[in-house]
Backbone as CSV, one residue per row, in Angstrom:
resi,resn,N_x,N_y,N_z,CA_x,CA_y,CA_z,C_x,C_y,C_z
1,UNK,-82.648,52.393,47.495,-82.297,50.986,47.587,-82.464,50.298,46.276
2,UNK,-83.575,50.375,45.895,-83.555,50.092,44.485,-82.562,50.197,43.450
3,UNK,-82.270,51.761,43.279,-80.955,52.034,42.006,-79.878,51.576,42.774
4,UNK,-79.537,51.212,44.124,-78.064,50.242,44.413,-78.730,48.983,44.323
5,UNK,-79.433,48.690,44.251,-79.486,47.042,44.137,-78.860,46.584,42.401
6,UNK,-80.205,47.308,41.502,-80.270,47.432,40.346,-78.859,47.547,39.813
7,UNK,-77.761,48.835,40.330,-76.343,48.622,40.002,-75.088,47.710,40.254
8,UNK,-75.697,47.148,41.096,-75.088,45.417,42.016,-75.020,44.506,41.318
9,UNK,-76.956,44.396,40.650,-76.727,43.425,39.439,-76.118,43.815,37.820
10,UNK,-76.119,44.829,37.794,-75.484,45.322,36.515,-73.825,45.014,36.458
11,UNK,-73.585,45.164,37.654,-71.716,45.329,37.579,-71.095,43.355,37.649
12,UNK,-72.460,43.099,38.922,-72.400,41.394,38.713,-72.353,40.591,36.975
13,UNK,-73.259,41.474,36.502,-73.257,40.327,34.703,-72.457,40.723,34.337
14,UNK,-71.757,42.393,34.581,-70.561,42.426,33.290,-69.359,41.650,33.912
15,UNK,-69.157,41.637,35.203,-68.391,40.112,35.188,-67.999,39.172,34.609
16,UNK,-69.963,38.596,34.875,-69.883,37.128,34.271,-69.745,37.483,32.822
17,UNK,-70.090,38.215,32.036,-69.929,38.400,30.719,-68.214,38.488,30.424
18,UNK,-67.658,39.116,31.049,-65.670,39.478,31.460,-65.635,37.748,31.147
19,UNK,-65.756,37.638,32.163,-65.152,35.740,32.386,-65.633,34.899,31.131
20,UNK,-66.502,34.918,30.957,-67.181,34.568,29.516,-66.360,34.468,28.196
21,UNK,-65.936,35.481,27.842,-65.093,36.102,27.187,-63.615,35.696,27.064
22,UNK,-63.086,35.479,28.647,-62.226,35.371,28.924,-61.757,33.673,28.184
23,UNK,-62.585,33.320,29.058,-62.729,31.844,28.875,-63.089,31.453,27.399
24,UNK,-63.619,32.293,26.788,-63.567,31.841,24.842,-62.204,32.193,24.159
25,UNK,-61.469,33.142,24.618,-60.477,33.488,24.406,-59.496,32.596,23.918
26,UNK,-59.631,32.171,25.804,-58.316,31.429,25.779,-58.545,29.970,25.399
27,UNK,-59.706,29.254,25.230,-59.889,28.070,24.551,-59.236,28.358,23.082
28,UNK,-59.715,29.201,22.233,-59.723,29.515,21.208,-57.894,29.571,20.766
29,UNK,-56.883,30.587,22.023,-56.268,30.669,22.071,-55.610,29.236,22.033
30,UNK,-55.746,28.167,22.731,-55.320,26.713,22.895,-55.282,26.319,21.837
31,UNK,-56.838,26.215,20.941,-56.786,25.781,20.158,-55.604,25.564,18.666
32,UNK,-55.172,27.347,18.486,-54.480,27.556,17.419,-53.352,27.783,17.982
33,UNK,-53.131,27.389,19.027,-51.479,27.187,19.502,-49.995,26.208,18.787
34,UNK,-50.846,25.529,17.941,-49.969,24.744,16.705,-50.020,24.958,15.437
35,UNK,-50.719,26.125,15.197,-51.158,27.169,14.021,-50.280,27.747,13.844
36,UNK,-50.312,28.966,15.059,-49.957,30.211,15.335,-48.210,30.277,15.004
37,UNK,-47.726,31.126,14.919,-46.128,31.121,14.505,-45.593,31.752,15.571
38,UNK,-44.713,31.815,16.757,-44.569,32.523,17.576,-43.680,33.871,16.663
39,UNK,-44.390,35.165,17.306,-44.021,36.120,16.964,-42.239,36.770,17.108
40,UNK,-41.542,35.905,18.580,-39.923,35.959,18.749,-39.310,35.564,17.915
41,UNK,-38.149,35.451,17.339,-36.787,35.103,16.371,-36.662,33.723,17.891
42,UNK,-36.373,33.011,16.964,-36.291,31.658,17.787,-34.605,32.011,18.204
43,UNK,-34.276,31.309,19.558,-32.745,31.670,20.608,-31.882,30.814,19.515
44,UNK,-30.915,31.398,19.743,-29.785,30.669,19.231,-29.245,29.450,18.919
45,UNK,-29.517,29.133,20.181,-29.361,27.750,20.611,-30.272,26.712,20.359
46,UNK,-31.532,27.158,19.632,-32.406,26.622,18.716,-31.697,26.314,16.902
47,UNK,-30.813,27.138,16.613,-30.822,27.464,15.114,-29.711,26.269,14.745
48,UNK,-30.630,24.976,13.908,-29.624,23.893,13.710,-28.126,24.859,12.192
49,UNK,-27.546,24.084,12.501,-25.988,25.087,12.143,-25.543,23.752,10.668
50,UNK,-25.742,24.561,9.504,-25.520,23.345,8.707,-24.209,24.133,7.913
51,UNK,-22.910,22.996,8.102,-21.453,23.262,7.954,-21.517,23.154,6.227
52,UNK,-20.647,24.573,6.029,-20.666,24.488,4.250,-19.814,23.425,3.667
53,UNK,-20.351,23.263,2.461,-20.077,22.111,1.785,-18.461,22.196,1.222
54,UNK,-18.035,20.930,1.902,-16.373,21.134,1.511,-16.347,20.418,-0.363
55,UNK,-15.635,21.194,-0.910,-15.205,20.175,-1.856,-13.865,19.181,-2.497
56,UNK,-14.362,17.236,-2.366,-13.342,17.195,-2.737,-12.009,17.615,-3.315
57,UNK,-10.766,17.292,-2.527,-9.519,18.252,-3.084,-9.143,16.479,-3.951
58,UNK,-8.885,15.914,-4.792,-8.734,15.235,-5.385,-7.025,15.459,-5.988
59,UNK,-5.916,14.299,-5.724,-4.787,14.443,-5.663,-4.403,13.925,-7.229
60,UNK,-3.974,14.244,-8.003,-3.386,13.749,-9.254,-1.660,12.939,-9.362
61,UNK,-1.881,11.382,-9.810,-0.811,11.065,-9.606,0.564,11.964,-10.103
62,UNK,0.063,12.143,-11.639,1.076,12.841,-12.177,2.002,13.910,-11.659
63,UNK,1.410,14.504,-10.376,1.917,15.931,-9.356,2.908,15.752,-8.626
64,UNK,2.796,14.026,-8.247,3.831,13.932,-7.002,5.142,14.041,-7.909
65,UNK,6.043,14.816,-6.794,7.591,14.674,-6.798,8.270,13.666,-6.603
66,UNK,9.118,13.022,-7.799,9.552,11.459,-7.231,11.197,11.804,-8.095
67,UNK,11.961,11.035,-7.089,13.004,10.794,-7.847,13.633,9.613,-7.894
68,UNK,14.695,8.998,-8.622,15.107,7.711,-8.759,16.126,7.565,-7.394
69,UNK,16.313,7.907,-6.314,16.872,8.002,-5.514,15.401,7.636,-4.369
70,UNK,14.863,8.234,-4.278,13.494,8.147,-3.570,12.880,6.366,-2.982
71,UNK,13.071,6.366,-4.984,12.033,5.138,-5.078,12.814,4.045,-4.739
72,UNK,14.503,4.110,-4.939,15.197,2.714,-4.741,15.191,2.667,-3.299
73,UNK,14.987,4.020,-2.279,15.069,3.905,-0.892,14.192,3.301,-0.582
74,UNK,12.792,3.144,-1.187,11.441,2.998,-1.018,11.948,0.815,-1.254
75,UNK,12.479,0.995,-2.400,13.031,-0.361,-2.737,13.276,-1.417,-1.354
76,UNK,14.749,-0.653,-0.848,15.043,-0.783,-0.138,14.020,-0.909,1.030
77,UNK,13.318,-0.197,1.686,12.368,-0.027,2.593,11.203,-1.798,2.279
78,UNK,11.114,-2.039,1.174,10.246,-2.945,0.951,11.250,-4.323,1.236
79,UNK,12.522,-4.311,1.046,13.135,-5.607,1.368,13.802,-5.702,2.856
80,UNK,13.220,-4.412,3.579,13.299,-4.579,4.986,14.720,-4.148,5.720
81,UNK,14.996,-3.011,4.525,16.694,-1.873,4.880,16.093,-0.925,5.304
82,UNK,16.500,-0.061,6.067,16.286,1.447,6.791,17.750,1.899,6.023
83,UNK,17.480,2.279,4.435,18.681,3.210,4.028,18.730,4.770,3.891
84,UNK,19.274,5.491,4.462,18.686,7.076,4.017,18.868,7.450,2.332
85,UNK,18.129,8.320,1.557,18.253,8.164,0.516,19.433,9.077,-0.407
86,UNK,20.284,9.418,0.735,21.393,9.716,-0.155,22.113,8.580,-0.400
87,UNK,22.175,7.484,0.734,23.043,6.166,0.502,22.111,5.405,-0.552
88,UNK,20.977,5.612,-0.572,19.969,4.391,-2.109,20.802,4.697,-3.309
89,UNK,21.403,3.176,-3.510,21.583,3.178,-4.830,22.001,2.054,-4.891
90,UNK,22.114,1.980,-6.321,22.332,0.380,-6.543,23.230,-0.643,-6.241
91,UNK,24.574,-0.160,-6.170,25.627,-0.700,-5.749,25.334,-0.948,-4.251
92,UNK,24.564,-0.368,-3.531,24.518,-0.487,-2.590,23.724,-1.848,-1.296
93,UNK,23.238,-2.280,-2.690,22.752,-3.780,-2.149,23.418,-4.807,-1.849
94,UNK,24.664,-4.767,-2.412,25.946,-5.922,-2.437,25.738,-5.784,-1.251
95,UNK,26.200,-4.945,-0.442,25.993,-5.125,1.353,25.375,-5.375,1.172
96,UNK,24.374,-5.877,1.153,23.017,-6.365,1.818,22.613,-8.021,1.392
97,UNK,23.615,-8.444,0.881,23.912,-9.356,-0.308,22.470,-9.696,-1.509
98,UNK,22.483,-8.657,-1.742,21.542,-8.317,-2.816,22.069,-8.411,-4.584
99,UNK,21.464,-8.562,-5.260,22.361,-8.302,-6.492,20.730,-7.515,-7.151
100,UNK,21.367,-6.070,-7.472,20.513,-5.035,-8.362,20.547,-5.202,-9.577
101,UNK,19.345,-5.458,-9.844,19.601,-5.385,-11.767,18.538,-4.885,-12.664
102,UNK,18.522,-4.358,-13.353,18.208,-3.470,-14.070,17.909,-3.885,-15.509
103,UNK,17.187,-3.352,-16.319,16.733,-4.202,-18.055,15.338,-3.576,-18.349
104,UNK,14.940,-4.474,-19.404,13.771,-4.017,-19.806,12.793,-5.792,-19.784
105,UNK,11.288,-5.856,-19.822,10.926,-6.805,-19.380,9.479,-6.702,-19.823
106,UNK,8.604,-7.631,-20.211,7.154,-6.974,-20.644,6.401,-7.461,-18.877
107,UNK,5.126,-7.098,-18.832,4.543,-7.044,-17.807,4.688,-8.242,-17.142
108,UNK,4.027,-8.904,-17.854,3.825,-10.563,-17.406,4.577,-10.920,-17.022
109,UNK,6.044,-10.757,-17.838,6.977,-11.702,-16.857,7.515,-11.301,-15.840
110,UNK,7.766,-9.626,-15.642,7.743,-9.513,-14.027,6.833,-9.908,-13.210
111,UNK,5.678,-9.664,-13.266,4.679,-10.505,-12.506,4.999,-12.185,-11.798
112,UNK,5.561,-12.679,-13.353,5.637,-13.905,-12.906,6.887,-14.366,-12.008
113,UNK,8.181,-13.280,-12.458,9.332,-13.500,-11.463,8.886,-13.347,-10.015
114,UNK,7.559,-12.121,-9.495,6.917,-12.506,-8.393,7.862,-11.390,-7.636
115,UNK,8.391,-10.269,-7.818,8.990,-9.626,-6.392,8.871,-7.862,-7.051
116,UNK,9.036,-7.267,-5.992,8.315,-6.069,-6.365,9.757,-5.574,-7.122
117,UNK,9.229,-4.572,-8.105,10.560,-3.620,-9.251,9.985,-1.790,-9.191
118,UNK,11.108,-1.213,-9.633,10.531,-0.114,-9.745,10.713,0.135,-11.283
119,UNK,9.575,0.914,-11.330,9.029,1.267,-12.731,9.298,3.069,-12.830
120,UNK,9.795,3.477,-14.248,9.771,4.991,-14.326,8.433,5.061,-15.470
121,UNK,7.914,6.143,-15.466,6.850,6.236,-15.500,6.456,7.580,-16.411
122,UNK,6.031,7.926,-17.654,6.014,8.965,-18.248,4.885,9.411,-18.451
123,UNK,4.444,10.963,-17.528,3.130,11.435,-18.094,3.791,13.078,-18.545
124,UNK,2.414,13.388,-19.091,2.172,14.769,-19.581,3.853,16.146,-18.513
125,UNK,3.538,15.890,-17.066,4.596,16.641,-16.684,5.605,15.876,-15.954
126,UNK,6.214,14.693,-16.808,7.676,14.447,-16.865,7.537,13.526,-15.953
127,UNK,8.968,12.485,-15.573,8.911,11.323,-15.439,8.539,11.184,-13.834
128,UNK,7.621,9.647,-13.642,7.126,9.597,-12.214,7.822,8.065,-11.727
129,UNK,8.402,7.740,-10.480,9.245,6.820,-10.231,8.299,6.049,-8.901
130,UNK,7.891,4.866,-9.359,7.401,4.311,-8.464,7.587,2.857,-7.959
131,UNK,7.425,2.387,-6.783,7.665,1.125,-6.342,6.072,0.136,-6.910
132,UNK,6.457,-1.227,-7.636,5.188,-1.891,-7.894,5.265,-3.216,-6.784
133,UNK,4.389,-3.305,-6.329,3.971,-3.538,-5.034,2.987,-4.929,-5.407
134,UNK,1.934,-4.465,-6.090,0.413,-5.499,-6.137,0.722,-5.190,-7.725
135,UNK,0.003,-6.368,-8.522,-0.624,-6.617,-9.605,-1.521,-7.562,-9.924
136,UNK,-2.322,-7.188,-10.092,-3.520,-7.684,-10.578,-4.259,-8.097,-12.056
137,UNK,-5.295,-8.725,-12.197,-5.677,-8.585,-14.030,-5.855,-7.443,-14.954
138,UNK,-6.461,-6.112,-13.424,-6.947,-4.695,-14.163,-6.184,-3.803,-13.639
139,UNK,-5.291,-3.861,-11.879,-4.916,-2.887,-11.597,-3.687,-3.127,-11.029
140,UNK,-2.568,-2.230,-10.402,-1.562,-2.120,-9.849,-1.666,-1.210,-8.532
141,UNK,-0.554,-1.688,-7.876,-0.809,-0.688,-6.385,0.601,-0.145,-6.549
142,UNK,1.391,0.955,-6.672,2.662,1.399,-6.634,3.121,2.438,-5.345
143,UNK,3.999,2.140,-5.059,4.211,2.779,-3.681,4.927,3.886,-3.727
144,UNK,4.711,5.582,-3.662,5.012,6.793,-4.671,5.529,7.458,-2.571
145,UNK,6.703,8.076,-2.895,6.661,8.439,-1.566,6.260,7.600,-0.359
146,UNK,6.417,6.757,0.202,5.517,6.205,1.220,4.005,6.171,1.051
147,UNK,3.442,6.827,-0.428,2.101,6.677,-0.018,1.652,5.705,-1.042
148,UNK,0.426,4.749,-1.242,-0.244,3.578,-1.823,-1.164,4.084,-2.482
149,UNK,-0.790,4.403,-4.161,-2.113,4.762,-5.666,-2.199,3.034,-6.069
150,UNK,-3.457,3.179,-6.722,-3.613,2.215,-7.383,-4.572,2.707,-8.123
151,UNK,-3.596,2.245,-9.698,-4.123,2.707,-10.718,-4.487,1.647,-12.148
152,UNK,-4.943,1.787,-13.054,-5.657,0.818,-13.874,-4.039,-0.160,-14.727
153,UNK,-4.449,-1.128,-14.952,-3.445,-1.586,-16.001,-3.592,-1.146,-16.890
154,UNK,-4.419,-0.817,-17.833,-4.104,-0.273,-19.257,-3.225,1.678,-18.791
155,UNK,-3.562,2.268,-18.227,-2.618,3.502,-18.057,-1.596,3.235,-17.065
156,UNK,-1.205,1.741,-16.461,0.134,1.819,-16.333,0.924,1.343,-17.499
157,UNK,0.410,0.553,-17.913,0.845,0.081,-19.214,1.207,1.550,-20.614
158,UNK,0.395,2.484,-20.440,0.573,3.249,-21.604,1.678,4.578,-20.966
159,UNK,2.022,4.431,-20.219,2.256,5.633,-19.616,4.121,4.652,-18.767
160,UNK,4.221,3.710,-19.095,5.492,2.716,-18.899,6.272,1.939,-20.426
161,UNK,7.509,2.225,-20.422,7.575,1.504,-21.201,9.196,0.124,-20.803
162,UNK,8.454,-0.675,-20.009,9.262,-1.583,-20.039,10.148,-1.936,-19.493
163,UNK,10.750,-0.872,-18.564,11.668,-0.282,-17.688,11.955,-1.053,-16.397
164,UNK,12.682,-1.421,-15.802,12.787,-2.266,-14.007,13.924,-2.377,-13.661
165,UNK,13.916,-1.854,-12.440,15.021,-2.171,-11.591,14.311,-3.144,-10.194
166,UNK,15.006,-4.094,-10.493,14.602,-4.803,-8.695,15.727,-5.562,-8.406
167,UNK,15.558,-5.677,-6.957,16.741,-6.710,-6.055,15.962,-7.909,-6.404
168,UNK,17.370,-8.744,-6.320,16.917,-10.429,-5.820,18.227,-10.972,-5.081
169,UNK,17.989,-11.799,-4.003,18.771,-12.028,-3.142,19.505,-13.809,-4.224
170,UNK,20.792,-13.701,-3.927,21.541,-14.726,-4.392,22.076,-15.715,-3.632
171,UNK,23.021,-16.064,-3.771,23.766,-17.595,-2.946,24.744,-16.832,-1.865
172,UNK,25.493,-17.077,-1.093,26.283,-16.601,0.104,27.081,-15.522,-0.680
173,UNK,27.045,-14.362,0.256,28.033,-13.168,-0.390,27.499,-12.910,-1.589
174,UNK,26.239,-13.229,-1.709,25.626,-11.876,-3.263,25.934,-12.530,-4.150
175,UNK,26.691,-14.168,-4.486,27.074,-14.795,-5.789,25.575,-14.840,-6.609
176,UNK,26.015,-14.879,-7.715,25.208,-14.563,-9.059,24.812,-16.371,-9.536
177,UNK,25.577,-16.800,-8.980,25.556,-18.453,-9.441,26.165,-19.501,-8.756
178,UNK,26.225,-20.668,-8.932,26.394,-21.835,-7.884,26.332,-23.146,-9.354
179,UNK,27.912,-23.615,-9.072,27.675,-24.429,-10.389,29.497,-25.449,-10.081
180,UNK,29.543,-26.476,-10.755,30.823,-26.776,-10.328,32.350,-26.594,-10.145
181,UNK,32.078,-25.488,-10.597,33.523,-24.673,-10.071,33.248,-23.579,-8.894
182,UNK,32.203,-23.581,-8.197,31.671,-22.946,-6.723,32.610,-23.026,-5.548
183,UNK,32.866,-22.373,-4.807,33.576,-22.998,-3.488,32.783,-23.810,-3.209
184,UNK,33.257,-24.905,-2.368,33.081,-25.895,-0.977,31.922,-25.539,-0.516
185,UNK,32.330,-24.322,0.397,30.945,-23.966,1.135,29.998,-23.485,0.650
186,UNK,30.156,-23.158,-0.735,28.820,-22.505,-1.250,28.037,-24.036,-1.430
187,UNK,28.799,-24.478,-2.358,27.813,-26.153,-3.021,27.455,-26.836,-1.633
188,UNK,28.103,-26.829,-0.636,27.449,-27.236,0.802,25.924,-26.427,0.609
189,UNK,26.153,-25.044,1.310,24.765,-24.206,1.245,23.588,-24.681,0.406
190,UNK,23.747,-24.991,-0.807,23.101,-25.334,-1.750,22.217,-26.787,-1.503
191,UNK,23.328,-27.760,-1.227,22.855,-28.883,-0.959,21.724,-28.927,0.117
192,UNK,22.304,-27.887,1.211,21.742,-27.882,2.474,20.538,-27.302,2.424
193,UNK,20.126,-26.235,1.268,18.952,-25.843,1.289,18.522,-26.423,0.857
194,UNK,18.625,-26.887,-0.653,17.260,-27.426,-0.989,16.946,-29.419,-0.543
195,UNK,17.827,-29.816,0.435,17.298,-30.738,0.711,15.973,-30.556,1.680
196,UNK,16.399,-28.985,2.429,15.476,-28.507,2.928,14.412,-28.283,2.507
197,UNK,14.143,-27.977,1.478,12.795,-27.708,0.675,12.209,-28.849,0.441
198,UNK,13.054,-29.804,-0.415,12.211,-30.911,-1.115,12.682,-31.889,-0.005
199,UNK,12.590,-31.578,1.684,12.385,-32.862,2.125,13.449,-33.876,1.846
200,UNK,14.678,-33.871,1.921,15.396,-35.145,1.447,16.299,-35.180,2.278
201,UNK,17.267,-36.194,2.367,18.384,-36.184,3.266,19.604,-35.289,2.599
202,UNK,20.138,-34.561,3.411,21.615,-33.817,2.483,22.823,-34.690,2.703
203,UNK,23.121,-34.554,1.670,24.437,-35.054,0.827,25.773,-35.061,1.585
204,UNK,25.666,-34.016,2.673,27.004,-34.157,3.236,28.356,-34.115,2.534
205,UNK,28.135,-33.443,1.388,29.498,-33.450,0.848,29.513,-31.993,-0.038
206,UNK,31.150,-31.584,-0.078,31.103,-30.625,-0.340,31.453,-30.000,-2.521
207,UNK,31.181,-31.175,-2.718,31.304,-31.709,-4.012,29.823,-31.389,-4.606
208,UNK,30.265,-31.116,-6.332,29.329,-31.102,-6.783,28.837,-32.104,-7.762
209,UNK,27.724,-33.512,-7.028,27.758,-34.404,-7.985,26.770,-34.286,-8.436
210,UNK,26.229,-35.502,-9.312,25.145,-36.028,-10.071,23.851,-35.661,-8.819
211,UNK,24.135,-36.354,-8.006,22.690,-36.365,-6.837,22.649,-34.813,-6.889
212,UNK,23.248,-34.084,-6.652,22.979,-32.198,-5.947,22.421,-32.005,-7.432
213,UNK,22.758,-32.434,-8.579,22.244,-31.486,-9.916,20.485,-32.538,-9.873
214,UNK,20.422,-33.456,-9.464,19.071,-34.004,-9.759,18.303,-33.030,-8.655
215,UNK,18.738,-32.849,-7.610,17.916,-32.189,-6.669,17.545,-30.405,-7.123
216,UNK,18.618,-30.147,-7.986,18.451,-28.834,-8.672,17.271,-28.850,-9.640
217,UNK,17.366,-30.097,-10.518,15.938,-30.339,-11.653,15.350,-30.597,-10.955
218,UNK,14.920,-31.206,-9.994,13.513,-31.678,-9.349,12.863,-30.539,-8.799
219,UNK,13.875,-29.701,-8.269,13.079,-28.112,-7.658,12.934,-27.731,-8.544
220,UNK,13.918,-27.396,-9.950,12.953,-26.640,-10.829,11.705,-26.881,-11.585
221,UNK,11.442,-28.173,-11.517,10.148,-29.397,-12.119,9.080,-28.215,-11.015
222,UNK,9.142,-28.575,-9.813,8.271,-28.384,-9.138,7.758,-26.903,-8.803
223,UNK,8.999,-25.995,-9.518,8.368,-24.357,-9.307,8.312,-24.172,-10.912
224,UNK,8.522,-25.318,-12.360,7.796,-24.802,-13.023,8.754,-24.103,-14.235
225,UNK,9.796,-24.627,-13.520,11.269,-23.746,-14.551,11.442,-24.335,-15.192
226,UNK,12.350,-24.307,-16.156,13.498,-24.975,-17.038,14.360,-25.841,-16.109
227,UNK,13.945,-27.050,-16.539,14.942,-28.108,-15.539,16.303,-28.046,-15.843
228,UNK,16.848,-27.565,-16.144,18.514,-27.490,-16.514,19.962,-28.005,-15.931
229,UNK,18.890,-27.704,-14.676,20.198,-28.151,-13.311,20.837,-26.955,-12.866
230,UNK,20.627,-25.943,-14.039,22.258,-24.551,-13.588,21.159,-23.833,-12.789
231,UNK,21.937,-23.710,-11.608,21.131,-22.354,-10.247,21.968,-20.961,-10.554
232,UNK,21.082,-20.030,-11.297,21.111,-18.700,-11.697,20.038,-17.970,-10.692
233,UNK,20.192,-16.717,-11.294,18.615,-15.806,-11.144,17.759,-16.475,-10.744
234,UNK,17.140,-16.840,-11.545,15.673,-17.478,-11.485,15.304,-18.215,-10.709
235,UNK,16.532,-19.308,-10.901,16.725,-20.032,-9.572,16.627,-19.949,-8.103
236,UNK,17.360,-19.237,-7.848,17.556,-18.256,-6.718,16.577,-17.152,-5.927
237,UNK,16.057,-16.751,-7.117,14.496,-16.060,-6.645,13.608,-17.169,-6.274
238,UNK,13.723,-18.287,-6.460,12.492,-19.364,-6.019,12.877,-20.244,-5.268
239,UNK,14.281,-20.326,-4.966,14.588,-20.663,-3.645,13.935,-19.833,-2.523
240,UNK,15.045,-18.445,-2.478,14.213,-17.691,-1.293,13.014,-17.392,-1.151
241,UNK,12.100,-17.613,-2.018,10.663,-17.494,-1.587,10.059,-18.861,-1.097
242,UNK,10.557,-19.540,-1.482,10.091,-21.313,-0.805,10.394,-21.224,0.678
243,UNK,11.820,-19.959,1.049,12.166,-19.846,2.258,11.678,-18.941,2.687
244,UNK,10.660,-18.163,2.474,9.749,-17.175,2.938,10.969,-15.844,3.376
245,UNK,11.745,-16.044,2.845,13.308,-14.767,3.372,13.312,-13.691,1.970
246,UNK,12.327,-13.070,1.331,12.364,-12.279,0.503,11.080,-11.768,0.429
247,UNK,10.872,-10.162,0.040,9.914,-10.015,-0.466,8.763,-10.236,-1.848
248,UNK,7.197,-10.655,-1.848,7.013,-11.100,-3.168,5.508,-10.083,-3.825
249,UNK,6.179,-9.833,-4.968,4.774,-9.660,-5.722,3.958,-9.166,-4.971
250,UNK,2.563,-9.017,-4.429,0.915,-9.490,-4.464,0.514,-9.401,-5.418
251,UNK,-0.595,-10.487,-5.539,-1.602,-10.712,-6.431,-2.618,-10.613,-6.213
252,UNK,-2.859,-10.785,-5.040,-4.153,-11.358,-4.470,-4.596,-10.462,-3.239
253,UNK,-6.241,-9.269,-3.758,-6.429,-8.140,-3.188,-6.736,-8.640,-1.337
254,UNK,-6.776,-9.803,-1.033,-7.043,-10.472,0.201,-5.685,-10.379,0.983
255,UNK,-4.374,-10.565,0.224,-3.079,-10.472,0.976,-3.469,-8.549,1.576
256,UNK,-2.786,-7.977,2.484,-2.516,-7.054,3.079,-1.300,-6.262,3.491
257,UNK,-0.445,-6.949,3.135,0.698,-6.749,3.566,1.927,-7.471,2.841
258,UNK,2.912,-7.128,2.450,4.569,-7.401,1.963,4.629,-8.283,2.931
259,UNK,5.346,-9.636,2.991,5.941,-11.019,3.181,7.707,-10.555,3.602
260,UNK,7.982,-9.705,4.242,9.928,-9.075,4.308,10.412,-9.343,5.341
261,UNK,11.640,-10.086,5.176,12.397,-10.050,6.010,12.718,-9.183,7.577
262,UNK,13.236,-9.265,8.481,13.240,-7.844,9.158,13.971,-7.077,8.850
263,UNK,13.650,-5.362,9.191,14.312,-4.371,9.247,15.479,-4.348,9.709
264,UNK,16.502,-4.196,8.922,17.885,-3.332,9.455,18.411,-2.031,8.799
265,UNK,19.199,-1.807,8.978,19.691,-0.436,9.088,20.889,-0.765,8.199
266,UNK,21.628,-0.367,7.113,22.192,-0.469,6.428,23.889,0.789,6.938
267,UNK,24.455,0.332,7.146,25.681,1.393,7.469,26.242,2.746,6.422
268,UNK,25.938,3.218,6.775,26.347,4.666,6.344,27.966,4.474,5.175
269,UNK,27.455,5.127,3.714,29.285,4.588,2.804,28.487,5.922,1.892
270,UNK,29.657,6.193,1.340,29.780,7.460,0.611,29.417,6.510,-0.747
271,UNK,28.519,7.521,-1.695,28.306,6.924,-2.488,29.675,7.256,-3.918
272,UNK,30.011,6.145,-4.762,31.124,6.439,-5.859,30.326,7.793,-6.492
273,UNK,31.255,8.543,-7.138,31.385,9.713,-7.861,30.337,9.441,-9.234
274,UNK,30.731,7.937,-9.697,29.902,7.974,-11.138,28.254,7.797,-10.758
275,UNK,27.902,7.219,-9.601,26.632,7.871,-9.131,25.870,8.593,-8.861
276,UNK,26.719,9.643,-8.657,25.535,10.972,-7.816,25.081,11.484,-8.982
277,UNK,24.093,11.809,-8.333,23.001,12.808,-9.562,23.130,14.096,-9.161
C-alpha cells in the first residue's frame, strides 16, 4: 500500500509540474506573438500588388501630320461649315459668302483684327499647318488636327514667319465693299444694320447720303478705326462681331469656347484644276 500510494503522488506532481509548464509556455508564447514572424509565406491575397511605373509618352508638336487642306477644313469647322477636306479650299468660301484672303501680317495686328487665321509653321522636320484659335501676352492655343497645343509666343513667333490665311464675312453675296455706286439693296442692308448697332432710326432709303456716311464714321469712332466713312474689310469684320454672327480671336484664358455661328454643311463642288495639290 505504501509503494501505490507513494506512486499516486509521484505521477500526481508530474502533472502539476506538465500544467505548470504548460501554462509558462503559452503565456510566454502570447507574449511574443507581435515579435514572432509567422513562419508561412503570407496567401496571396495578402500580397499588396504595386503596378509598374508607366512612363510619360510625351507628344512633340513638330510630329503631327498637317496639311494645308486639313487646316482650312479645320478653318472652316471653326466658322461653323461641315466641309470634307477634299472640298477645303479657298475659293470655296464664296458659297458661304465668305471672302478668303491670304498675305502676310505681324502678330499684333492679327490679334487685333480679332478672328482666328491659319498660320504655316516651320520646324526642324518641315512645315506644320495650324488653326490660331487663342492669343495671349505669352502663349497661343492652335488647333492641329482637331486637337488643342498651346505653345509659348516667343517659339510661335520664331518658328512663323508672317504668313495667314483667314475668312471674314462681307456685305450680301460676299461683296468686298459697300460705297455709292452699291446696289439699292445692299446700301439698304447697310443702313439697316448699323442703325441697328448704334441704336438710331433707319433711313429708309435706298440711297447713299450724307446721314448713312455719318453713321459709317460714328461706328468707326466707336470700334476705334479710321473714321473715313468707306465700309471695307475692316469694316465689315466689326460689324459682324457687334452682331455676334462670326467667329473671334480669344484672348481671355476665362473664355472656353469659339463665339460661331451654326453648323452647316457646305454642298459637295469639284474643286478647279489650278487647286489640287
Amino acid at each position: 500500500m505504501r509503494e501505490i500510494a507513494g506512486q499516486k503522488r509521484c505521477w500526481k506532481g508530474a502533472v502539476a509540474l506538465i500544467t505548470a509548464y504548460t501554462l509558462l509556455i503559452g503565456g510566454l508564447g502570447w507574449l511574443m506573438f507581435g515579435v514572432l514572424t509567422l513562419p508561412f509565406p503570407a496567401p496571396t491575397w495578402l500580397t499588396i500588388a504595386h503596378p509598374p511605373a508607366i512612363e510619360e509618352q510625351r507628344r512633340d508638336i513638330a510630329d503631327e501630320a498637317t496639311s494645308p487642306r486639313n487646316a482650312m477644313q479645320s478653318l472652316f469647322n471653326v466658322w461653323g461649315y461641315d466641309v470634307p477636306a477634299n472640298d477645303a479650299w479657298c475659293n470655296q468660301a464664296l458659297r458661304a459668302d465668305l471672302v478668303c484672303s491670304k498675305g502676310s501680317a505681324k502678330l499684333d495686328e492679327l490679334i487685333q483684327q480679332g478672328l482666328p487665321w491659319i498660320a504655316e509653321l516651320q520646324t526642324d522636320r518641315g512645315a506644320l499647318h495650324a488653326v490660331v484659335i487663342r492669343a495671349e501676352n505669352d502663349s497661343l492655343d492652335l488647333l492641329i488636327n482637331q486637337d488643342l497645343w498651346t505653345v509659348k509666343r516667343a517659339w510661335f513667333e520664331a518658328h512663323w514667319h508672317q504668313n495667314y490665311t483667314l475668312f471674314w464675312k462681307g456685305g450680301p453675296n460676299g461683296i468686298s465693299t459697300i460705297n455709292s455706286k452699291s446696289k439699292p439693296e445692299d446700301i439698304l442692308w447697310l443702313d439697316s444694320i448699323l442703325s441697328k448697332i448704334l441704336n438710331l432710326t433707319p433711313s429708309q432709303t435706298a440711297e447713299w447720303k450724307p446721314i448713312l456716311v455719318e453713321k459709317v464714321k460714328l461706328f468707326q469712332k466707336q470700334q476705334k478705326l479710321v473714321a473715313d466713312g468707306v465700309v471695307g474689310k475692316t469694316t465689315f469684320m466689326h460689324l459682324w462681331k457687334e452682331l455676334g454672327n462670326t467667329p473671334t480671336l480669344l484672348t481671355d484664358k476665362s473664355s472656353t469656347q469659339l463665339a460661331i455661328p451654326p453648323k452647316t454643311t457646305a454642298p459637295a463642288q469639284s474643286s478647279p484644276e489650278s487647286d489640287k495639290r
